[in-house]
N, C-alpha and C positions, 0 to 999 in steps of 0.2 A: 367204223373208220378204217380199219383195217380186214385182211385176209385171217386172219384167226381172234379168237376173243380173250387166249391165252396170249402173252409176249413173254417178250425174255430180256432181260437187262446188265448190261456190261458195266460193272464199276468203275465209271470213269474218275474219281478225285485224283484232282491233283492240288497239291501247294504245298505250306512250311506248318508244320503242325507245331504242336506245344514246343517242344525242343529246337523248334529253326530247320529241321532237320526237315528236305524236300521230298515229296511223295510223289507217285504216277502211280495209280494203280490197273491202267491200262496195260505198262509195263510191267509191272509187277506180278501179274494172272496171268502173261506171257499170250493176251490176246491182242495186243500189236503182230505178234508172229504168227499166231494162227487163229486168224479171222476167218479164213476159207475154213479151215477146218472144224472153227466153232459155228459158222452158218451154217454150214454141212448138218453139223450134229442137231443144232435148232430147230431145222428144217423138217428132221427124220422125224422127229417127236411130233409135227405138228404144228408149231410157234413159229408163226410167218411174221413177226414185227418185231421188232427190238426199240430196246433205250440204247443210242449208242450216243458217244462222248467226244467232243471238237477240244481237245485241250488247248486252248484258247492261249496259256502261255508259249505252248511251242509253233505255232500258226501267227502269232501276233509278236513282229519286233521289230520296237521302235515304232509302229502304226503299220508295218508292209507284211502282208499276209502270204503267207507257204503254206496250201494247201497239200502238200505233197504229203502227212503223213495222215491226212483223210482217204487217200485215192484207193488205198488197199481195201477201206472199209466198204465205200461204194462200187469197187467191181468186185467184192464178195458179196455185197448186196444185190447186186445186178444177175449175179451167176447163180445163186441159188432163190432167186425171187424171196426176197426178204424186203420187207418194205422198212423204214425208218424214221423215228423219232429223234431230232438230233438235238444233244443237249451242250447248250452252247457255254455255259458258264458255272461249273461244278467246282466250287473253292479257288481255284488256281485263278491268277491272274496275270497279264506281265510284268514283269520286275521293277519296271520303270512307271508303275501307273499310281498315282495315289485315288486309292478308292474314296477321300474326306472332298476327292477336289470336282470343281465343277468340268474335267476335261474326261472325268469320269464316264458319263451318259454319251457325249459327243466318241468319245472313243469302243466304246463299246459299240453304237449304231453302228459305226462306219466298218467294225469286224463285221456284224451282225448283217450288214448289204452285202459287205465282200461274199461272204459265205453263201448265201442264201442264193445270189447270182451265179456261185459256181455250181452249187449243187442243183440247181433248176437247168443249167447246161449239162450236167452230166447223168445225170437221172430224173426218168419219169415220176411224176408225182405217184402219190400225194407225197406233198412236201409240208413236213408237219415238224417244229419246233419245239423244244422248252427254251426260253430265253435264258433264264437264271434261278437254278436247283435250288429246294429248299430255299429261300431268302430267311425265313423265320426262324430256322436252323441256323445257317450262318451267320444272321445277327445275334442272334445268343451268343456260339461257338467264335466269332472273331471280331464281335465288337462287343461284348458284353464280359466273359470268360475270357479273353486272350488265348485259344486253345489253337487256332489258324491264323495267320497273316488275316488282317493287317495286326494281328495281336493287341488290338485294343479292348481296355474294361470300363464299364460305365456307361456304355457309348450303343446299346442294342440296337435303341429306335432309331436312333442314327443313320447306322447302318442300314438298315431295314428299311429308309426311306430314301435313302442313297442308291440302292438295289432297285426300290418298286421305280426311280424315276430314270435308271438305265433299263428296265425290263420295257418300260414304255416306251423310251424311244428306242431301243433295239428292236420292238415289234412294228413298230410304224415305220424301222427301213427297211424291216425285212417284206412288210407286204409293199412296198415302193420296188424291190425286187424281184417278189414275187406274188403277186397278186391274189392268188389262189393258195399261201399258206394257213396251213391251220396252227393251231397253239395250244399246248399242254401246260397249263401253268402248274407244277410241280411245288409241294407243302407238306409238311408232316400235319396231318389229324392225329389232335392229342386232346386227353382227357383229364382232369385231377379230380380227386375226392376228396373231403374236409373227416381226419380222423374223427370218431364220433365222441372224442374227445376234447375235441377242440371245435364247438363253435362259432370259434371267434374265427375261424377259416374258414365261415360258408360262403362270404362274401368275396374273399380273394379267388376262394373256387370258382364261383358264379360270370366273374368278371375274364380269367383265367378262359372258362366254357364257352363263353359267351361272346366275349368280344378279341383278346389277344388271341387265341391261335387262329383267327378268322384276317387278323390285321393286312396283310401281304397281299392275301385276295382282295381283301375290302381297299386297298390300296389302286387296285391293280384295275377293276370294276369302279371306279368312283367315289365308291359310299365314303371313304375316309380321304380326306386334302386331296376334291376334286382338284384343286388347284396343279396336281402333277400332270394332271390332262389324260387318267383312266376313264374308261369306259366298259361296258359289258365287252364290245367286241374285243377289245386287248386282255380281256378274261379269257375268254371264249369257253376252254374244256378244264375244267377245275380236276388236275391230277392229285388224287391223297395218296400222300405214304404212311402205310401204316403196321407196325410192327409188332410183336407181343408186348413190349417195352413202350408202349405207347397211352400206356392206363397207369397213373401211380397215385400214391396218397401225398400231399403237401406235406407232413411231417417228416417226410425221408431226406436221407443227405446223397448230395450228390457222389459220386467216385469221383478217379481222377481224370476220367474224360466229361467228367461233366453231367453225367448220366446218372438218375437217380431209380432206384431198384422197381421195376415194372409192380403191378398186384397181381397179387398170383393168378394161375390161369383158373383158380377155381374161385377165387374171392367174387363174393356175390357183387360188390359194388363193382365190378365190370360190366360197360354198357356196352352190348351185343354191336357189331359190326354194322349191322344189318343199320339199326338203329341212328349212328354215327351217319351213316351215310345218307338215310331218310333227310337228315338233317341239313346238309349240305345241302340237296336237291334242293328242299325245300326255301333255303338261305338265296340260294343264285339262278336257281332255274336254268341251269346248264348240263351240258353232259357233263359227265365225269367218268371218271376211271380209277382204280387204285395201282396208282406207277408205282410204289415200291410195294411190297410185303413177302417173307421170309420167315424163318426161323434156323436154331440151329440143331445141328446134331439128329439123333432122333426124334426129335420134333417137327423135321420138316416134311413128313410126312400126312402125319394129323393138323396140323398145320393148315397145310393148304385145303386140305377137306374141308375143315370150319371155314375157310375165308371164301369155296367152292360153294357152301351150302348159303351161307351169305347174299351171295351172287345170286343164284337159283330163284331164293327169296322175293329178291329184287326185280329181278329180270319178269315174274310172273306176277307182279304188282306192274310192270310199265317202266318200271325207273329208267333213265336214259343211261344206262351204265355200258362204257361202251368196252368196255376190257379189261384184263386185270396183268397187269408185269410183273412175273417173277425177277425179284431182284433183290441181291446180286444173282444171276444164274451160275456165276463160281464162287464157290469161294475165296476168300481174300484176307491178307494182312492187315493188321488192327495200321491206325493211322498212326499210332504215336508208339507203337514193338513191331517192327517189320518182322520181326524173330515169331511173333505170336499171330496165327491165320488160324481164321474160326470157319467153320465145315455148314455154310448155311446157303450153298446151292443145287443144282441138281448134278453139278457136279463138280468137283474141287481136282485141282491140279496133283498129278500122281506123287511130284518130287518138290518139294515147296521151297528147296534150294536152286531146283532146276525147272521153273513153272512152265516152258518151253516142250518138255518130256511127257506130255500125255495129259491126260484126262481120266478120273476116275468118276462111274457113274452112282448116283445114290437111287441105287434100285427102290428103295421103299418110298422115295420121293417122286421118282417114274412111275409107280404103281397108282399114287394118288393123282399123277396128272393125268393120266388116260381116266382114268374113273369120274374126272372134273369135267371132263372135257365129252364124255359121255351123259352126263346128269344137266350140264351148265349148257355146252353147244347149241342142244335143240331150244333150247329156251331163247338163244339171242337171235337177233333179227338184223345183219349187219345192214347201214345204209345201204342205198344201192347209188355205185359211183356215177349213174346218169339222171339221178332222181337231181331238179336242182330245187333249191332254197326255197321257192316262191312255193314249188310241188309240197316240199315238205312243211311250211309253214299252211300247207291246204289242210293237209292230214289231220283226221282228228284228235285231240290231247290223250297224251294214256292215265290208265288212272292214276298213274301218281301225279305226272303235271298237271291234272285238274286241281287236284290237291295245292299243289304251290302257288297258284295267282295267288298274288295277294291281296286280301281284303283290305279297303280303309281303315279298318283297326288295326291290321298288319301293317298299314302304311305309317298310319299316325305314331305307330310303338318304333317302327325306323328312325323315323326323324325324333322322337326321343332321346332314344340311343344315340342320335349322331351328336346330340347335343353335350355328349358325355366328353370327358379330355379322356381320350383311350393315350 
């Protein structure tokens, strides 16, 4: 899909976290100011795509759209050939919108045209979207935990069905403006274990595995309340984020962001990356990608290795796996201690009072990306941007997508499953 198979990701949230208290963290990593100087640096490494962030509250007021604090993004894109993923709805939203209401979806599209028309006039494709980040994460995080605006509890699925029926019609105006966009639909891949103490939690686990952290997609592709009018193509590229923090045991408690203690990196009931992602392919028959994944500190080194050998894995089984974004590529302030910034990219701002002042690099995380990118490169096969659809649907299935058609007893266990009240 892209000019590299590595990317690199700008944290873009914005909103009102637990405390009411507003975030930018576009502003905050001081890459509103230096965007040329961060493509600059992307570049040198290698990483020709990015995640980059449309803060949707400062672009949208009242319904009238000010693309004017996108325009620096796209002529640093322009100038250092940096292609884009643009991510249209990361937390933040306008002041004046209520996310419960039906003006919800209709407001969203008409950003989601606006945009999509400008940036098709002002840059060459590929013009490639995430509608709305995480939805599974935000329904948790702001309609379930009150941890984000709209700071609602009780209220997940809600949300999260509120989200997948703006993600659908934001995508159906965006290809009305743009014909030839593609789409990253962006999701945390998570896993939980039933302590071997309790199993009276094999079943929450199973359903937990199985069907909830699948919801958003299966929303988004049909399987769940075709009724909102998904399809495979409003899927299209199933993006997983996935973090160390992303395997834990059900008996844990959360902290106070909500977040309950990963299993450790050596605990055997950790299911291999590789594995997780098998699963998916096999779930949707789409490409994919892994648009977040990180670590912090000294770890983001070793880190990327394992989630490179992964890749490697995959890529020499066939899997349609079309990239992997490091992200955040800075570091960044926690959402709810602007005071507290965790050191989990390749490179974190020198002065964390003055995030403006420079850039510092994480040599031993530079060390692993070149060696990724050495061992992972030769294995991928990027499209070719003249090949069209019909060419590619000629081509023979790789071995992993022979593996996924699904069988009538795979069909028959669908329609099972759909029978279930998820």
């Amino acid at each position: 899909m892209f000019r590299s198979f590595f990317l690199a990701g700008f944290e873009g949230s914005t909103g009102y976290n637990r405390h009411g208290e507003w975030f930018d963290h576009v502003a905050a990593t001081g890459h509103d100011a230096l965007v040329d100087e961060d493509y600059r640096d992307i570049a040198g490494v290698g990483l020709h795509a990015v995640r980059e962030t449309v803060r949707w509250p400062l672009v949208d007021i009242a319904g009238r759209h000010d693309f004017s604090t996108v325009k620096p993004f796209i002529e640093a894109a322009k100038r250092h050939h940096v292609e884009v993923i643009w991510d249209l709805f990361h937390y933040g939203f306008p002041d004046d919108l209520d996310l419960w209401s039906n003006a919800f979806p209709r407001r969203f599209a008409a950003y989601c045209y606006a945009f999509a028309r400008y940036v098709a006039a002002h840059m060459d494709g590929p013009h490639v979207f995430t509608p709305v980040n995480e939805p599974s994460f935000m329904s948790y995080a702001a309609g379930e935990k009150g941890l984000f605006a709209p700071h609602a509890t009780g209220r997940g699925f809600e949300l999260k069905v509120a989200l997948a029926r703006a993600a659908i019609a934001g995508i159906d105006a965006i290809r009305a403006a743009c014909p030839t966009a593609r789409f990253v639909n962006v999701d945390p891949l998570c896993r939980v274990v039933a302590p071997p103490d309790r199993p009276d939690l094999a079943a929450q686990a199973h359903h937990f595995n199985e069907a909830l952290v699948f919801q958003s997609w299966d929303m988004l592709c049909g399987r769940l309340l075709p009724e909102l009018g998904g399809s495979p193509k409003h899927l299209d590229v199933v993006g997983i984020n996935y973090y160390w923090t992303n395997q834990w045991a059900l008996d844990g408690l959360p902290n106070a962001q909500g977040v309950i203690p990963p299993l450790a990196d050596d605990d055997p009931r950790r299911a291999p990356l590789a594995d997780l992602i098998r699963a998916v392919c096999k779930r949707y028959g789409r490409d994919v990608m892994i648009t977040e994944t990180s670590h912090v500190g000294d770890n983001r080194g070793p880190w990327l290795l394992e989630v490179a050998a992964a890749c490697e894995t995959l890529l020499c089984e066939g899997a349609p796996l079309r990239g992997v974004c490091l992200y955040p590529i800075l570091g960044m302030p926690e959402w709810h201690d602007r005071n507290i910034w965790t050191p989990m990219g390749l490179w974190d701002p020198m002065h964390r009072h003055d995030p403006c002042a420079g850039r510092l690099l994480c040599e031993p995380m530079l060390h692993a990306l070149r060696s990724a990118q050495k061992t992972v490169t030769p294995r991928w096969q990027p499209l070719r941007r003249t090949e069209t659809l019909a060419q590619r649907r000629g081509r023979p299935a790789s071995r992993l997508n022979a593996h996924t058609v699904a069988s009538d007893r795979e069909r028959s266990e669908f329609k099972r499953r759909r029978s279930w009240r998820w």
